[in-house]
N, C-alpha and C positions, 0 to 999 in steps of 0.2 A: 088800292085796297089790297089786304091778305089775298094770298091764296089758301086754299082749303088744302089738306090732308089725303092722301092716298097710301089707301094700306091694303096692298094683295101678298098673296107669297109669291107668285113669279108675274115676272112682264116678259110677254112671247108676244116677237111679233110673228103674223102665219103667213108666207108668200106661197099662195098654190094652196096652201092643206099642209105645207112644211116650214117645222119652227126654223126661225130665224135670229140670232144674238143680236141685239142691238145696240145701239153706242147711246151713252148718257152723257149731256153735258151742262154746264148752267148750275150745279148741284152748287147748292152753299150752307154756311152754318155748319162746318164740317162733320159731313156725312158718315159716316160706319157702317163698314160691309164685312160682314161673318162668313165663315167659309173662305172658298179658293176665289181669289181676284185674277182673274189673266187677263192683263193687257197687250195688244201688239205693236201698240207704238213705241210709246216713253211717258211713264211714272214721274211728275217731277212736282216739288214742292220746297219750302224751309225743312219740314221737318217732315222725316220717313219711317214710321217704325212697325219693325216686322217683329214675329213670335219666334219661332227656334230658325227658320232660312232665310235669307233671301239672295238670291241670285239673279244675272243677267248680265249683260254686255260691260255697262256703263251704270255707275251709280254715282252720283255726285252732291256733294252738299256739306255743309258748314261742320256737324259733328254728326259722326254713325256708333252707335253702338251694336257688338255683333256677338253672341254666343261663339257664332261660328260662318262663316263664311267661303263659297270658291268664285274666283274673279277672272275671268279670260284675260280680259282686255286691261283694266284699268282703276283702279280703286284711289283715290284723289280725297284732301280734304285738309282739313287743320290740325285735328286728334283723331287717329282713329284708336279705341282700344278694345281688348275681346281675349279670348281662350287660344283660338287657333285661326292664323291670315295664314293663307297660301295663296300667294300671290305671281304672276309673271311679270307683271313689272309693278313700280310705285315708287311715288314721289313724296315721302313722310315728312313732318314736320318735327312729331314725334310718334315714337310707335314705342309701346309697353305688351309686353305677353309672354307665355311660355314657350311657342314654338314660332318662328318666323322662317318661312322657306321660299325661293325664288329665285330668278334668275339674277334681277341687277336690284337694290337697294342703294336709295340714298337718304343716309337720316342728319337731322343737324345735330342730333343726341337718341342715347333709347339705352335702355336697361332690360337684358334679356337673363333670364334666368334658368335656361336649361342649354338653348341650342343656337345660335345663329351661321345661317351656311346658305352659300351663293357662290357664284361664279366671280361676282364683283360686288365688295361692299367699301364704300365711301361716305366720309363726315367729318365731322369736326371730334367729336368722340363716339367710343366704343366701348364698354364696360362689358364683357363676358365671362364667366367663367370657362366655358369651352368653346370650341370655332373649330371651321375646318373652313380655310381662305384660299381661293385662287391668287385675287389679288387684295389685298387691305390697305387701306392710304389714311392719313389723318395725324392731326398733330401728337395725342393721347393714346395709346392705346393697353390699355390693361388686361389681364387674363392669367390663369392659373397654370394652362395649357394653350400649343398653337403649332401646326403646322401652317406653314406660309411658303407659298413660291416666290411672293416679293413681299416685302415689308418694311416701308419707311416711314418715317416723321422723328419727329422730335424726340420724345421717351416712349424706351418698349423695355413693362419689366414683368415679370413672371416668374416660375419656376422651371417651365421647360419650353425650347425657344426653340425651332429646327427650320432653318430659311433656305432655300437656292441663294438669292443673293436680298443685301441691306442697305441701306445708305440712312447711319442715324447723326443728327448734326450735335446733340447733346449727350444721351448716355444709352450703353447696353448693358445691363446687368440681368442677370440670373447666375442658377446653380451651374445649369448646363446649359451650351451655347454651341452647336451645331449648324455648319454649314458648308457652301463653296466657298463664298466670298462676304467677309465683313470688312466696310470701312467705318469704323467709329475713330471720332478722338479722341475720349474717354472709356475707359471700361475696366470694371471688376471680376474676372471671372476665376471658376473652380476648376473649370475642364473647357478650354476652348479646343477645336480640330477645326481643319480646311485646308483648300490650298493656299491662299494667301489673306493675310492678316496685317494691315497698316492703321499707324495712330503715333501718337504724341507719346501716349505711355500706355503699358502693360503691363499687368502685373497677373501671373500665370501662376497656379500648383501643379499643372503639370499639360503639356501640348505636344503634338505633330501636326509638323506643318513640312507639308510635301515640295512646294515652292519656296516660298520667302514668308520671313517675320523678319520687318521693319520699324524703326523708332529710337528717337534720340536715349530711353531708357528701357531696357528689358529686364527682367529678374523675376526668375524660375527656379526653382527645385531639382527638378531634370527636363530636358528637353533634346529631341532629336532633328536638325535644322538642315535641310539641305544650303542655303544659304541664310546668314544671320547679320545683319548690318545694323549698327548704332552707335552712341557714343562712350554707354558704359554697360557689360552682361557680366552679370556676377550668378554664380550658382555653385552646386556640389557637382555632379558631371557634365560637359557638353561637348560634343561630338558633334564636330564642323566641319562639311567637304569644302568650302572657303570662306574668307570672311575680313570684313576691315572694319578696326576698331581704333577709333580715333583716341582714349583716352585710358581705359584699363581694360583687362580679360584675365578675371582670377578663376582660381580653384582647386581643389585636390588632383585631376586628371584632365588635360587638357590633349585631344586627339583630333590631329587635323593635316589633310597634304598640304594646305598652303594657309599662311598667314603673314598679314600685316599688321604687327600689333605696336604701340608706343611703348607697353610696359604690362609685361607677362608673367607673373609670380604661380608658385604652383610647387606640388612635388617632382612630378613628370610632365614629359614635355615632348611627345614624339612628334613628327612629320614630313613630309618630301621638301620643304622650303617653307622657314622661315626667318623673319626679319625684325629686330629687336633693336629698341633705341637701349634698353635697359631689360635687365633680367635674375633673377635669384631663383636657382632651380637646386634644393636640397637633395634630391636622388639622383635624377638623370634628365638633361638634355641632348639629345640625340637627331640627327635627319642629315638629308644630302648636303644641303646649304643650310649656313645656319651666319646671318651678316647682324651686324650693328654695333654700337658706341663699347658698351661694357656687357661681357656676359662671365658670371661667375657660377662655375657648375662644381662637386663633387666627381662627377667622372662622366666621361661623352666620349661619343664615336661620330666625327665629323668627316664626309667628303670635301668640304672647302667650309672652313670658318675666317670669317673675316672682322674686323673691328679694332679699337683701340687698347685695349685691356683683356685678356683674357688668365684665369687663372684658373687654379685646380688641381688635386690629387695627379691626376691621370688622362691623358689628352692624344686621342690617334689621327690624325689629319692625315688625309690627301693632300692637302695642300690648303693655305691659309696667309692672310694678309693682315700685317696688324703693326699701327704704327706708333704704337707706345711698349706693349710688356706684353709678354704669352711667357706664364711661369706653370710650374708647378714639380712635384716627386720626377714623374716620366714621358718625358716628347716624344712622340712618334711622328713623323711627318713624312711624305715623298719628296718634296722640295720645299727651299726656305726662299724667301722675297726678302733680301738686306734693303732696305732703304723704301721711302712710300713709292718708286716707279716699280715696275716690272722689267729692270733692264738688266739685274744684277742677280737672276736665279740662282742658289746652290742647291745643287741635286746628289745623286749615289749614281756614277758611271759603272761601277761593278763593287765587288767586296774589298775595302778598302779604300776603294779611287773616288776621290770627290772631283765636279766639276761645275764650273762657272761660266752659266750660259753654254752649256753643251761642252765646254773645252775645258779636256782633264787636266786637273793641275798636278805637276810632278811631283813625285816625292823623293827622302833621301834612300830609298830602297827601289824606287822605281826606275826600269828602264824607257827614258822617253825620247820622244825628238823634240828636239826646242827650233821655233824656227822666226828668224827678223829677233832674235834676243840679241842684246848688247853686254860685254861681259867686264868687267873693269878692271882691270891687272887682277888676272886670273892665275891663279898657281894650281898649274896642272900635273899631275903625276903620273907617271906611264909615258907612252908613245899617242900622240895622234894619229886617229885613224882619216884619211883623208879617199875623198870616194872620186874612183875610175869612172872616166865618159867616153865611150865612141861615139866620135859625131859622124852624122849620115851624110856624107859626100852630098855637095851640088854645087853650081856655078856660086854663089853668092852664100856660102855654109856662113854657119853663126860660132863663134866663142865664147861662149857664155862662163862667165863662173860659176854662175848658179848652180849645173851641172857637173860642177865637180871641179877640184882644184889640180888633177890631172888628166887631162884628154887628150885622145885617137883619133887620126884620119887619116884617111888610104885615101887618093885621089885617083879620078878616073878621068881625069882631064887637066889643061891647067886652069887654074881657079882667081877668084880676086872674094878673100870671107872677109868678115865685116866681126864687128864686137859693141853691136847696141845696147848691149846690157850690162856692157861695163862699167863700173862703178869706182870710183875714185877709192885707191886703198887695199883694192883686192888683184890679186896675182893667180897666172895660170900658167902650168907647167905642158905644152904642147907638145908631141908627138907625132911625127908626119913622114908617112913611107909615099915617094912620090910617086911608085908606081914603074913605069919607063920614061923616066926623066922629062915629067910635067915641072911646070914651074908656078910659081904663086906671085901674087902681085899685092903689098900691102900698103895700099895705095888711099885705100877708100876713106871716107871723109869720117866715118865711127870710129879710127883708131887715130882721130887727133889732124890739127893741118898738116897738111899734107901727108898724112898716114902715119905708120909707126917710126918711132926714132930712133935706131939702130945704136946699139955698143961698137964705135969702130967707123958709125955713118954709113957703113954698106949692108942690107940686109943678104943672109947668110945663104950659101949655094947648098941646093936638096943635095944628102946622100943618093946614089941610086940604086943604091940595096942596103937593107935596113932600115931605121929610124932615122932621122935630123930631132933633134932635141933642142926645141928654143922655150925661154922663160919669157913672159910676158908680166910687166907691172905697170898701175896706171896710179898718176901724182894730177891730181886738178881733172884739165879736159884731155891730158897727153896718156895715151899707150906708150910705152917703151918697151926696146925687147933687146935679149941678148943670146947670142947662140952659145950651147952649152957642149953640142959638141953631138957623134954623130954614134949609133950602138948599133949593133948587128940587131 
């Protein structure tokens, strides 16, 4: 059967003479209580709803609506929406509002329309117009502005980007694109900087890049590249401290210590070394080394030019290799390379004197020595001057012609000399003071079997004051000799 009705304004229980709260329970037909509710346990039902606060540890349940809320621990559900969640952690399914603040956030989507900021935000998209990101992850990510320390996924576009480092697998576009490090494969931009910058293609109005810009195509307006590598950069000036370019590198001033280009066009052309399959330089090419196939310049000042063609006004070389033509008005060079080896130098030995391989070639005004020259019925004019030798006394002296076609020897004993450098053809007019009646023996097996072969068969008896004057000449492997008679 019913129960009846109880209507007081308070239920006090009294322990002692002192009130006491007590617990309700059993209540149904859901009840209504006005005023302050404080429970000490835990609040819990389908549905919960509070006037302007509610707070506590834990609240949980299928949908909350909140003017406003603060959450220690935990705020959990399907939809939560409201004014303002400040929250330290949560795990949204989706979340809508004006200010959302906390330490880690993860949404599967949410559209924030003044502020979103955390330490770590991750999801599937992101929609803000402003942020301020420690870390940001997610496929989507859109916004008008963004500082970011990391920031990857798929597309990130905006108006103003500023990252530590990127990793985007599809596109980076904006105005401006600021950072240490971007890897995209595609990208449009107005103003990129960083240290290094790699992709498939770039297309720049204008960059520095401290390290490297890499990619099969660049083309910039101006740009200053510590190092620049691709297969084709075209611009109005670039200024490269090195660089290899597999297929062209044009434009009005071209300034670099080293390069390796295929085919270099340009007005000017400076640098410490470069290398040219092909080249058309209408002002000047100029540097230390300057190598390759064809280079046609108006005027250049080369330490060593090398190639097969070179022509031009005016041309001053150190020195140069080239195995087809080097034309033009005026040659200057230190030495010439006749032939493709290096074995055939001509040089300048002094003013006037040319030399071949180090050795001056005579002229008809020059006094030289000729020496191993063979001379072919010579018609000579004058006297022959013919050159005096004293030879140095010893048991086994030498007679050499080489040493002159008249020689001296004083002996200080008797002797037996030899003549191994006698040569079939050449004659030597001897001279020999014996001293105190030493004697010689011309015995030895260098002047033929059995020694020299006497005019008369007897070799000739020394003066013993003065000279003995004997001629020596040699036919095949034979010395022969004849006494010529004896002079004070």
């Amino acid at each position: 059967m019913p129960y009846g009705i109880i209507k007081v304004d308070t239920v006090t229980f009294t322990d002692n003479g002192v009130d006491k709260n007590i617990s309700l329970s059993g209540l149904v037909q859901n009840p209504t209580f006005t005023g302050n509710v404080t429970a000490t346990g835990t609040i819990s039902g389908d549905i919960i709803r509070g006037g302007t606060t509610v707070s506590g540890a834990t609240v949980t349940g299928t949908t909350a609506n909140f003017a406003s809320g603060v959450f220690t621990t935990q705020l959990s559900g399907t939809t939560i929406t409201g004014t303002t969640v400040a929250t330290t952690t949560g795990t949204f399914t989706s979340l809508t509002g004006t200010t959302t603040t906390g330490t880690t956030a993860n949404f599967a989507s949410g559209v924030f329309t003044t502020q979103l900021s955390g330490t770590t935000i991750t999801g599937t998209t992101v929609a803000a117009p402003t942020g301020t990101f420690t870390s940001l992850t997610g496929t989507t990510v859109v916004g008008t502005t963004g500082t970011f320390t990391s920031l990857s996924g798929t597309t990130t576009t905006g108006t103003t980007a500023n990252f530590a480092s990127g990793v985007f697998t599809t596109q980076l576009s904006g105005v401006t694109i600021t950072g240490t490090t971007v890897a995209a494969t595609t990208g449009t931009f107005t103003s990129l900087t960083g240290t290094t910058t790699t992709g498939t293609t770039a297309n720049f109005a204008s960059g520095v890049f401290t390290t490297q810009l890499s990619g099969v195509t660049v083309i910039a307006s101006t740009g200053t590249f510590t190092s620049l590598t691709g297969t084709t950069t075209t611009g109005t000036t670039a200024n490269f401290t090195s660089g290899v370019f597999t297929t062209q590198l044009s434009g009005v001033t071209i300034t670099a210590p080293t390069g390796t280009f295929t085919s270099l066009t340009g007005t000017t052309t400076t640098g410490t070394t470069a290398n040219f399959v092909s080249g058309v330089f209408t002002t000047q090419l100029s540097g230390v080394t300057i190598t390759g196939t064809t280079v046609t310049a108006t005027t250049g000042t080369f330490t060593s030019l090398t190639g097969t063609t070179t022509t031009g006004t005016t041309a001053n070389f150190a020195s140069g290799v080239f195995t087809t033509q080097i034309s033009g008005a005026i040659v200057v060079a230190t030495t010439i390379e006749l032939g493709n080896a290096s074995d055939t130098t001509l040089s300048r030995s002094a003013a006037g004197v040319l030399a071949v391989e180090g050795v001056v070639i005579p002229s008809i005004s020059s006094t030289s020595t000729l020496t191993n020259k063979t001379l072919t019925d010579p018609a000579i004019i004058g006297t022959i001057l013919e050159d005096v030798f004293t030879i140095t006394d010893g048991a086994a002296f030498e007679v050499d012609p080489g040493n002159g076609s008249i020689q001296l020897i004083t002996l200080g004993a008797s002797r037996t000399p030899k003549c191994t450098d006698f040569v079939a053809g050449e004659s030597v007019t001897l001279m020999v003071n014996d001293g105190t009646a030493y004697t010689i023996t011309w015995t030895d097996a260098t002047w033929g079997t059995g020694g020299v072969i006497w005019k008369g068969g007897t070799a000739p008896t020394l003066a013993t004051t003065g000279f003995s004057v004997i001629q020596f000449w040699k036919v095949s492997t034979q010395v022969y000799g004849a006494s010529v008679g004896d002079v004070a």
